[in-house]
ZAZAMI-38083 format. One record per residue: z, x, y of N, C-alpha, C in turn; residue in one letter. Coordinates in steps of 0.02 Angstrom, whole numbers, plus 50000, padded with zeros to 5 digits. Atoms other than C-alpha are relative to their C-alpha. Last residue first. Layout:
N
ZXYZXYZXYA ...
END
This chain:
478
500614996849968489274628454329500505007549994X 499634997549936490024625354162499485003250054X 499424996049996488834616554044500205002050051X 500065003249935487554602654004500585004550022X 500385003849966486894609053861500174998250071X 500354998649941488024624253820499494997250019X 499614996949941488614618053652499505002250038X 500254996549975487684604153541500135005050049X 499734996949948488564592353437499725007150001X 500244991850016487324584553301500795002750086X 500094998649939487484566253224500225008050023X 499474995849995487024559853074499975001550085X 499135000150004486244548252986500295003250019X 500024994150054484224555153005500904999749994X 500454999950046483744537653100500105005649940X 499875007350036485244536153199499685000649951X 500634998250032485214555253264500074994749956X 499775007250035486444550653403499565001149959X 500675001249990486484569353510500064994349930X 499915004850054488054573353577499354998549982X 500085005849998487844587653722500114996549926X 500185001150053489354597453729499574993050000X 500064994250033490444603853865499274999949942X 500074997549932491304586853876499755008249981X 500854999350003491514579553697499755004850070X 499904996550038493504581453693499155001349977X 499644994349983493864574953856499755004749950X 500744996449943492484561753810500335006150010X 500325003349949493324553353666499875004950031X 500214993649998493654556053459499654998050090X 500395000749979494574540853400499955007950030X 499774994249950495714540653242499185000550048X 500634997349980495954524553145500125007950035X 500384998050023497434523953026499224999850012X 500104992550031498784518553088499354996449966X 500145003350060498504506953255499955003449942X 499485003350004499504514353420499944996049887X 500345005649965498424529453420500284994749973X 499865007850060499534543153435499414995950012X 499415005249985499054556253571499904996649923X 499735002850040497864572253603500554995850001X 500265004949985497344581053757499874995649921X 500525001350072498854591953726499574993950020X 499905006050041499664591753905499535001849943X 500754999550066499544606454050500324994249937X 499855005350053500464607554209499334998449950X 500475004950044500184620854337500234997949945X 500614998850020500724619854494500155004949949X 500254994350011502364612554543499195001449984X 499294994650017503584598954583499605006249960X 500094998449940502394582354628500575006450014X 499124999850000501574576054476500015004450079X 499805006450036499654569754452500975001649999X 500065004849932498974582554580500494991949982X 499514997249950499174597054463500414993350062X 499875001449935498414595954306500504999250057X 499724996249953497824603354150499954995950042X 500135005649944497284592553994500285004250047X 499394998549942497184604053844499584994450046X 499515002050032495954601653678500834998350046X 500065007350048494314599553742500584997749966X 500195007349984494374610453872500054995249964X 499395003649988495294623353777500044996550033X 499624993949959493804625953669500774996350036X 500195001049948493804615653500500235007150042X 499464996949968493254624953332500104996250089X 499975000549928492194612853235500515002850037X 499574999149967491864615653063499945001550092X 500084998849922490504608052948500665002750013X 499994995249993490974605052763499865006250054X 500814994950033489854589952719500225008150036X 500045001350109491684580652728499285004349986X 500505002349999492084588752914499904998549925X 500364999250045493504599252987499594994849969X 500005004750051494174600453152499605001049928X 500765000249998494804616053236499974991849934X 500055008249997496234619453355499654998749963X 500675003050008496534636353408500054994349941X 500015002250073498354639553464499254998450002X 500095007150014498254645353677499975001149908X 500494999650072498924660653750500144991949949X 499535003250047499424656753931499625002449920X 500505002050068498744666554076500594997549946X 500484996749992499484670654255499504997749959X 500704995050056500934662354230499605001550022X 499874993949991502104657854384499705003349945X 499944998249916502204638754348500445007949998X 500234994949983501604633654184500265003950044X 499894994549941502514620554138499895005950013X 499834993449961501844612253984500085000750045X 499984994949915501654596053910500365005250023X 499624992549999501794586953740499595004650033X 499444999150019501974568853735500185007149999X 500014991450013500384562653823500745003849981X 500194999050054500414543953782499995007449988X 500685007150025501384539853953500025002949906X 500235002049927501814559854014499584991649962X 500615002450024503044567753931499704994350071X 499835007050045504274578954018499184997149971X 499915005249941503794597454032499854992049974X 500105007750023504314610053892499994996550085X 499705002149980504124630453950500034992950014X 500065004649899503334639253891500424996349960X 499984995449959503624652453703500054996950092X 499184998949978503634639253594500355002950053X 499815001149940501794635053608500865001850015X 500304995449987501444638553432499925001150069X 499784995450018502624627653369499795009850019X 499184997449951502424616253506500035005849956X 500184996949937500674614953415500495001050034X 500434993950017501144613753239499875002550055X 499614995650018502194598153289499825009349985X 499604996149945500824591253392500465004349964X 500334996549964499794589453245500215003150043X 500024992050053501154585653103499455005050065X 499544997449972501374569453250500075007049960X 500104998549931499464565953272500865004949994X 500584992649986499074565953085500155003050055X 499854994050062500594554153032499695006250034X 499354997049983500224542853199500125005949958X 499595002350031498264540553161500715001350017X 499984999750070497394551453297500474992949959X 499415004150038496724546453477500185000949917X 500214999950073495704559453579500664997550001X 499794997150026495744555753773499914997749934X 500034991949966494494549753889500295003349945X 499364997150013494034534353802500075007150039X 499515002749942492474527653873500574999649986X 500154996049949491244537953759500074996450053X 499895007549946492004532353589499625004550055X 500254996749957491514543153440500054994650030X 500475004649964492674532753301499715005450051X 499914995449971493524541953134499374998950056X 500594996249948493774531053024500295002350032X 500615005049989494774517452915499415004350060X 500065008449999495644529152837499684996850009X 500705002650024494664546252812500314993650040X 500584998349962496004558552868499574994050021X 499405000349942497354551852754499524999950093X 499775008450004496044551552624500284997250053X 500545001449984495434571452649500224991150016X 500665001950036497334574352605499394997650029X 500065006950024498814577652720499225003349979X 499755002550054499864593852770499844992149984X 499325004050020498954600352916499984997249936X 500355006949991497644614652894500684995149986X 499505004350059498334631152942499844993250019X 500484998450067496874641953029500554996349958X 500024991650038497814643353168499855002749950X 499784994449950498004625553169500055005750016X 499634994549998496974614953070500155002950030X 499694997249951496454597253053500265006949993X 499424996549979495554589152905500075002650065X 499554998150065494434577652822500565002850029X 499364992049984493404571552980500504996749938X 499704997850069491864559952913500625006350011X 500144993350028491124553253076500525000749954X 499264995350046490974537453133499855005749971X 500034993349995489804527653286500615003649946X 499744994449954489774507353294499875009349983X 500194997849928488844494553245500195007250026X 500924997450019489234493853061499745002950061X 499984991550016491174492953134499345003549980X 500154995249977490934476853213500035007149992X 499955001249915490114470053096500954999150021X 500115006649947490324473852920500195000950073X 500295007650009489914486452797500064995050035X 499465005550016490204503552882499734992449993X 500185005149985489044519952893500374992049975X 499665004150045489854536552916499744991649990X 499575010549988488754545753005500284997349955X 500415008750008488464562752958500444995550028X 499635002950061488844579353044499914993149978X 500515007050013487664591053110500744996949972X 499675002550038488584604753223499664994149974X 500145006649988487454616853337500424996449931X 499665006449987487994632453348500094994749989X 499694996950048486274643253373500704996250023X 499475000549955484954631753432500525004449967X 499714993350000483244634353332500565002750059X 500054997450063483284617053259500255009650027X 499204996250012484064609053430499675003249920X 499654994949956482364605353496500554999850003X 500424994050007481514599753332500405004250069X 499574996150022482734583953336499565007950009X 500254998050082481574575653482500505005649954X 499964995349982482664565953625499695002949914X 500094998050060482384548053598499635007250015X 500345002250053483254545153760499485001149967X 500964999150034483964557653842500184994849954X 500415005550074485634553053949499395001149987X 500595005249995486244566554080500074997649939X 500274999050049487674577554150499374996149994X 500485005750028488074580254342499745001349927X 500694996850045489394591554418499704995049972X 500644998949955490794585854557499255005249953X 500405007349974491774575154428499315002150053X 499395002249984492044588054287499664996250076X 499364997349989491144592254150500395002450048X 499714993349968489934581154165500585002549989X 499695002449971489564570653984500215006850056X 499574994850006488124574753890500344999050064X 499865000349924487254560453812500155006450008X 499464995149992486044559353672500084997850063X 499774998249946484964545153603500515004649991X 500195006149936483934538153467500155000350072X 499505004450006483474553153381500004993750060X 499745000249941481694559753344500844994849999X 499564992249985481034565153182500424999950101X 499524998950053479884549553132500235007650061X 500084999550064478964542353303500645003749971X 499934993150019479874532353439499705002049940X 500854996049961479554516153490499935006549998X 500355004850006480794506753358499205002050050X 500314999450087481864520653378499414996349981X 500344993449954482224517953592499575002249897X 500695000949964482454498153542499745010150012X 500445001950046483804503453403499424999050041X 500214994950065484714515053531499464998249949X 500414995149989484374504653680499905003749957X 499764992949961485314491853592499355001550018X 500415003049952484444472153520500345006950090X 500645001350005484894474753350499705001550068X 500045006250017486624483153345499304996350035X 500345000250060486934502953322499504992349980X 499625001050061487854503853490499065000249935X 500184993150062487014510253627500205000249932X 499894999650078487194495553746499615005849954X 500524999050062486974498253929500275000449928X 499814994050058488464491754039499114999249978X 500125002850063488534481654225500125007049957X 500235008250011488424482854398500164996649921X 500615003950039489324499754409499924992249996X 500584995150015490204506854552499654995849962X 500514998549952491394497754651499675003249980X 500264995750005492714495154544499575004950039X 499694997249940493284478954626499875007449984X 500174991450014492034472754498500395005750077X 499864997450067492984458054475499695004849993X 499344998949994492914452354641500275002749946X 499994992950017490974453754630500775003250002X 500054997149931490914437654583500145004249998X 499464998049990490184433054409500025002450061X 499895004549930488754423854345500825001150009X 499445000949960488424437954219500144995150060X 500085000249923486654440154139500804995250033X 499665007249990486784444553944500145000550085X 499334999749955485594458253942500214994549993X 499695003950000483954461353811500755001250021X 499504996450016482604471553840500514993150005X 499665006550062480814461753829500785003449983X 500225005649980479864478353889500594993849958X 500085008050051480544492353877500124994750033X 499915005649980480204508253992500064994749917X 499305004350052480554525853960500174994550034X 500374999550058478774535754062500674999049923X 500725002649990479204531054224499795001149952X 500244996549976481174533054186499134997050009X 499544994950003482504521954142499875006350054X 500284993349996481784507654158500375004550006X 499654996049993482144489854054499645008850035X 500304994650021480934475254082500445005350008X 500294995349938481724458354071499705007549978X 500554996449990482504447353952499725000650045X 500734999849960483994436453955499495005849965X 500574996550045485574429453861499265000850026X 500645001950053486684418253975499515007249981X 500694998449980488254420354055499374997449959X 500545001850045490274417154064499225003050023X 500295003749948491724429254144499444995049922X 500485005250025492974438654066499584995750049X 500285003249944493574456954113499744991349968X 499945006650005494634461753978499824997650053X 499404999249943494444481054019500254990050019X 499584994350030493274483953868500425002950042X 500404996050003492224467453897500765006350004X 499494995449995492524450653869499885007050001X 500214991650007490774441053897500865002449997X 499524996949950490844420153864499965008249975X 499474998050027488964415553804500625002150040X 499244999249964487684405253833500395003549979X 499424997850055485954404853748500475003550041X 500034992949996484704391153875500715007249943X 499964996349945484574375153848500195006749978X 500585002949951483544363853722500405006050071X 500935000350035485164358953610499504999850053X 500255007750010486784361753703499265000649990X 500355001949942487684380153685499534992649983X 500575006850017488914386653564499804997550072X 499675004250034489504404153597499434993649974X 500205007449972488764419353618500424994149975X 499415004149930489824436053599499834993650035X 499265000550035489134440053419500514997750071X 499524994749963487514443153485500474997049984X 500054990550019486114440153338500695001050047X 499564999850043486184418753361500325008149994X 499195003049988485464420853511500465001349949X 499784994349972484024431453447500734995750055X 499754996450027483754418253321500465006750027X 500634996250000483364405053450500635006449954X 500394998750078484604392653428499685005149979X 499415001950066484784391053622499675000249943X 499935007950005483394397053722500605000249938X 500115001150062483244416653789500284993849976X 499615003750032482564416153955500045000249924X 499905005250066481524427454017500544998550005X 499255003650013481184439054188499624991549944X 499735001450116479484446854163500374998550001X 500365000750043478954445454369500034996049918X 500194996250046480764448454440499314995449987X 500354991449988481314444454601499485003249969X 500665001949956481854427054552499575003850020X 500514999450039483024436454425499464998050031X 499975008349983484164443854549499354997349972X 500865000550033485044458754478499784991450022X 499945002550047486854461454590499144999549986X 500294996450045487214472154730500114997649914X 500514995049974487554460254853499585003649944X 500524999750048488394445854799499395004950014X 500595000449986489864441854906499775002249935X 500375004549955491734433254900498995002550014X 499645007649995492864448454839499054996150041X 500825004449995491704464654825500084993850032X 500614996349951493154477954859499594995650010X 500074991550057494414463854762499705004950070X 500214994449956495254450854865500095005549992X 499474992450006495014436454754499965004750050X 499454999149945494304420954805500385005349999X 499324999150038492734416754702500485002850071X 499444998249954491214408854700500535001450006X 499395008249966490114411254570500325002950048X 499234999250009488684423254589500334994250003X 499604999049939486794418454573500655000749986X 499905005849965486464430054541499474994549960X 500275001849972486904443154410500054995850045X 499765006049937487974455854361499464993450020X 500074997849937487284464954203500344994650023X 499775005849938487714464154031499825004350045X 500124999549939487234475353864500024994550066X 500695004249973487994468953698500185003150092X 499905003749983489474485253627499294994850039X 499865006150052490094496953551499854993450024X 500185000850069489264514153614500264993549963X 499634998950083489294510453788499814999849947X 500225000850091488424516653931500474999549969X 499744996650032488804513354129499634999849923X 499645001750048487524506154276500665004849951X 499734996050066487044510254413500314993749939X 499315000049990485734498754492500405006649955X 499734993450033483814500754531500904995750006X 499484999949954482794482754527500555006749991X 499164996750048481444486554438500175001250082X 499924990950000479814478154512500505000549992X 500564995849976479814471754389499704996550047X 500225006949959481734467854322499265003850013X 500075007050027482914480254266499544996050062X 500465006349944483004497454344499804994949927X 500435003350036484394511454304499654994150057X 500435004549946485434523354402499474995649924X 500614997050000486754532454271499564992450048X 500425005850003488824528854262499175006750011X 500554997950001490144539454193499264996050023X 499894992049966492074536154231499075001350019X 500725000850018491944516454190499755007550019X 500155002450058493864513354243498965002849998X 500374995850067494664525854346499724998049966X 500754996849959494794512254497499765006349950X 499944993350057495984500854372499375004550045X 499254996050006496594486654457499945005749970X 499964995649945494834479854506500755002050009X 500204995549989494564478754324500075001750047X 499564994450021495924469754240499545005150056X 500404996049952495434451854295500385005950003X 499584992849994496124439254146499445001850064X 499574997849993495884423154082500255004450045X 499914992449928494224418554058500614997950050X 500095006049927494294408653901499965007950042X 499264999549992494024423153727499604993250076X 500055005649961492554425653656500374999050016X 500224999849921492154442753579499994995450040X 500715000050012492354437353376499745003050093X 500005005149980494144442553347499185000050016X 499715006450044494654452253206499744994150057X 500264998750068493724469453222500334991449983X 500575000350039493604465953408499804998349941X 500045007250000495414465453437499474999049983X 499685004250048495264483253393500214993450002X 500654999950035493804486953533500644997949917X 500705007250012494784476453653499775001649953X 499805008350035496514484653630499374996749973X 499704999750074495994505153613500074993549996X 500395000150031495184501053794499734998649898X 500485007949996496464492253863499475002649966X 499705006750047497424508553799499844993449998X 500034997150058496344522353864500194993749956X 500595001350009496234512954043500005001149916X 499865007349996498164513654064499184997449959X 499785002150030497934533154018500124990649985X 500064999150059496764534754145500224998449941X 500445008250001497704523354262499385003549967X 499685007350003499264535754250499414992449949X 499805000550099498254550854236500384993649979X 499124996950051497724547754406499984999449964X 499675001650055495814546354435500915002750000X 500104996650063495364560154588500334991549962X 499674995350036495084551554749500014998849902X 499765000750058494484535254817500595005949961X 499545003150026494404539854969500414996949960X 499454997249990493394554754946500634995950020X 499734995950053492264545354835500545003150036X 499655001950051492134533054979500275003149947X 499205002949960491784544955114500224995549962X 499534996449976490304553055001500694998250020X 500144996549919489294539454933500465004250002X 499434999449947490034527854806499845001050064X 500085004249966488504528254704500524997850038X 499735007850008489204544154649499724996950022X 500895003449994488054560554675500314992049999X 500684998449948489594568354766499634997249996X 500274993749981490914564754619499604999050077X 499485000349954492304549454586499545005850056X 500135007249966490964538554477500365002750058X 499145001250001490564554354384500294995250050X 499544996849955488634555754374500834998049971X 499015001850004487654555654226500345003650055X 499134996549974485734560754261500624994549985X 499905004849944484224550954151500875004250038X 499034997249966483384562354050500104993850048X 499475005750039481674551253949500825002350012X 500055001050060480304561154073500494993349971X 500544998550022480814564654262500044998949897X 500184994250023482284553954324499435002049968X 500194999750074482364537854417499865008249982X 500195003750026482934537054579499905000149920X 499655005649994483534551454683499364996749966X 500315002849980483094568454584500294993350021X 500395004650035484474579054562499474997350014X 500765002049996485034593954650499804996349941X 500554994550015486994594954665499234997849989X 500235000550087487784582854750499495005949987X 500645002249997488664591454919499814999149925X 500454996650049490294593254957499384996349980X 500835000349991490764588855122499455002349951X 500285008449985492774585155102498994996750009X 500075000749953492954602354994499764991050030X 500855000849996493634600054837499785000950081X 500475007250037495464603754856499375001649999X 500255002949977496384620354839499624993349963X 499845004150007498004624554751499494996450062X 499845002850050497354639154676500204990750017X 499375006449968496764646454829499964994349934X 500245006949968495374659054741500784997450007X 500324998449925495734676454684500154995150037X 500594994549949496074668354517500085000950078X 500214999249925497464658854419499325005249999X 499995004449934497804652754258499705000750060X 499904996949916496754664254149500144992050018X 500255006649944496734656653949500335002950075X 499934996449925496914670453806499634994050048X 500474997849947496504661853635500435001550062X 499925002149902497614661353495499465001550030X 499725005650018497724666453288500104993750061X 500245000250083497534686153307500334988250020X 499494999050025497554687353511499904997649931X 499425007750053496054683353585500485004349971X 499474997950059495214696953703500354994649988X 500524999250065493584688753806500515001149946X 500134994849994494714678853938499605001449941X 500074997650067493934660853954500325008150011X 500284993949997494364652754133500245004549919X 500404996650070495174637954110499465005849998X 499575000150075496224633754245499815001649929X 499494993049985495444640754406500394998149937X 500314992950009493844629954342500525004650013X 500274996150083495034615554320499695005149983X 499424999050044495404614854508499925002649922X 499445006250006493864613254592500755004049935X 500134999650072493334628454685500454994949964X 
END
């Protein structure tokens, strides 16, 4: 039984102002996954309708395979956290720099936690299947051939296997310099009159490489295809995806030439553009619907609408915000104004693991929470995680409830998944250790809202009706 299930186990009696949280059970607390676990029942290939499964890049259904995932092993919190903060750099370098940078750098096959969630997709016809990952901020890329040559000695170093190969393809395009839909991606550069639309790619682990601007046929499923989808095509070796899972990203952002705006654009009125729901935890499987109809969350009981925040210039127009006013702890809302809240936003990331506040907000936050934690027993900090527990020899902990608040007056109570980080494997002097899954975020006055804290809950992108909906017990505990 994996770990986290022996750590969060709901009791039913709360305490006035707390929840009741079972450490242990029955069960061998300090067991592993078993080495032969099996993916749970999906379909291989493409999924039925507009679902597409979300695996966990470390799980069972991984494109890994079995004996790799179990070599790989769990993410450390280390190169989580490391990941959190290349991530926090690129998308705020973003707001000032245009996405072009030389190619510099190779961050990714140093980081094997990086790209946690990937989904099988098919480009090309006949669709070529690869995983891929989803982001919300950002132009869609794949790997392609042909590869450059390269010398590193990543997992991939030196070959070109699992890459998109356009010769293959039927509908494989070119998009030509000038051409308006060049001009549209913000990560092209300048290219020579008559050839093809070039651009250098930085990407949200400073990977750089160069490429060109394509079209092809996007599939998801047999009945969620587009035609004419648009990827910037990677002439990159695979030494840079020392990762070993995904080929590439899907774009979900808000920006012309996404899956979100292409899934709208074929969709009738009352449907959103996309939901995810992220597994909750590596050996379980969530999924991606595209243009999932609002009518089936109307008679949902729960369900949270809250609007989009919509922002005047690129890259923030693009992206995902929500209107959080306040924070409260036990029903005591911290000591700052709707304003304070508001700054420059409040981002839905869904390759952040952990939630990032403004400093002011984050440190009145923790403070409130030790206060209500007084009672355990302080363990050192950990990186960005500053305030950690020692558990060791509890049974159950009584937890502070947590809840956010909303400008159209919504409220969001988290559980203690969303708000705790428990673990065991990441230190080497006891079982069990627990962390506020909360931190600073180095820049004042954004605050990001990431997967730890979505998990549990599908998300559903309701582009067209401004808002967006959190949904409990979609993709939930087995």
């Amino acid at each position: 039984m994996p770990l986290v299930l022996l750590l969060l186990c709901l009791l039913v009696t709360h305490t006035h102002g707390s929840r009741r949280v079972l450490l242990r059970s029955s069960d061998d607390a300090g067991a592993s996954p078993p080495s032969n676990a099996a993916c749970p029942s999906i379909a291989s290939g493409h999924s039925n309708g507009n679902k597409v499964p979300l695996v966990h890049r470390l799980g069972p259904c991984s494109p890994l395979g079995g004996s790799d995932v179990r070599k790989h092993g769990k993410a450390a919190l280390h190169e989580i956290l490391h990941r959190d903060g290349l991530r926090m750099r690129y998308l705020s370098e973003a707001k000032a720099l245009n996405l072009t940078a030389p190619a510099t750098a190779n961050v990714i096959s140093s980081l094997p936690g990086v790209f946690s969630y990937t989904a099988l997709t098919g480009y090309g016809t006949p669709a070529q299947q690869f995983p891929v990952y989803f982001d919300v901020s950002g132009m869609s890329n794949l790997q392609c051939k042909p590869c450059s040559s390269g010398s590193g000695s990543g997992a991939g170093a030196g070959t070109c296997d699992r890459t998109f190969d356009p010769t293959q393809s039927s509908t494989f395009g070119t998009v030509p310099c000038g051409s308006p839909d060049c001009a549209v991606e913000p990560q092209t550069s300048s290219c020579a009159s008559g050839g093809s639309c070039a651009f250098t790619f930085r990407n949200s682990t400073f990977l750089y490489a160069n490429g060109t601007v394509v079209t092809d046929t996007l599939t998801l499923s047999p009945s969620a295809t587009f035609e004419d989808f648009f990827v910037g095509c990677l002439q990159v070796d695979n030494q840079y995806f020392g990762d070993g899972v995904a080929i590439g990203n899907i774009d979900l952002s808000r920006r012309r030439h996404s899956l979100a705006t292409r899934a709208l654009l074929s969709s009738p009125p009352g449907t959103a553009a996309f939901s995810y729901c992220l597994p909750a935890d590596t050996d379980t499987h969530g999924f991606l619907t595209v243009a999932p109809a609002m009518s089936d969350y109307s008679s949902l009981a729960g369900v949270k609408y809250l609007p989009l925040v919509t922002k005047s210039t690129a890259p923030d127009s693009d992206w995902y915000y929500v209107d959080l006013v306040a924070i409260a702890v036990d029903g005591k809302d911290l000591p700052f104004p709707p304003a304070e809240f508001r700054g420059n936003g409040t981002f839905i990331d869904n390759l952040v693991d952990f939630s990032y506040l403004s400093p002011p907000i984050y440190a009145a936050l923790r403070d409130e929470f030790r206060k209500a934690m007084a009672k355990y027993q302080p363990a050192p900090a950990f990186k960005y995680l500053d305030t950690c527990y020692n558990f060791t020899g509890l049974d159950y902990i009584d937890l502070p409830e947590i809840t956010l608040k909303f400008g159209n007056g919504e409220t969001m109570e988290l559980g203690d998944r969303q708000f705790m980080y428990f673990f065991r494997q990441h230190l080497d002097d006891g079982f069990p250790f627990g962390c506020l899954a909360f931190a600073a975020y180095p820049t004042y006055g954004y605050n990001w809202l990431g997967t730890q804290m979505q998990r549990t809950k599908e998300i559903v992108f309701d582009v067209r009706g401004g808002q967006v909906a959190f949904v409990p017990s979609r993709c939930g505990l087995r």
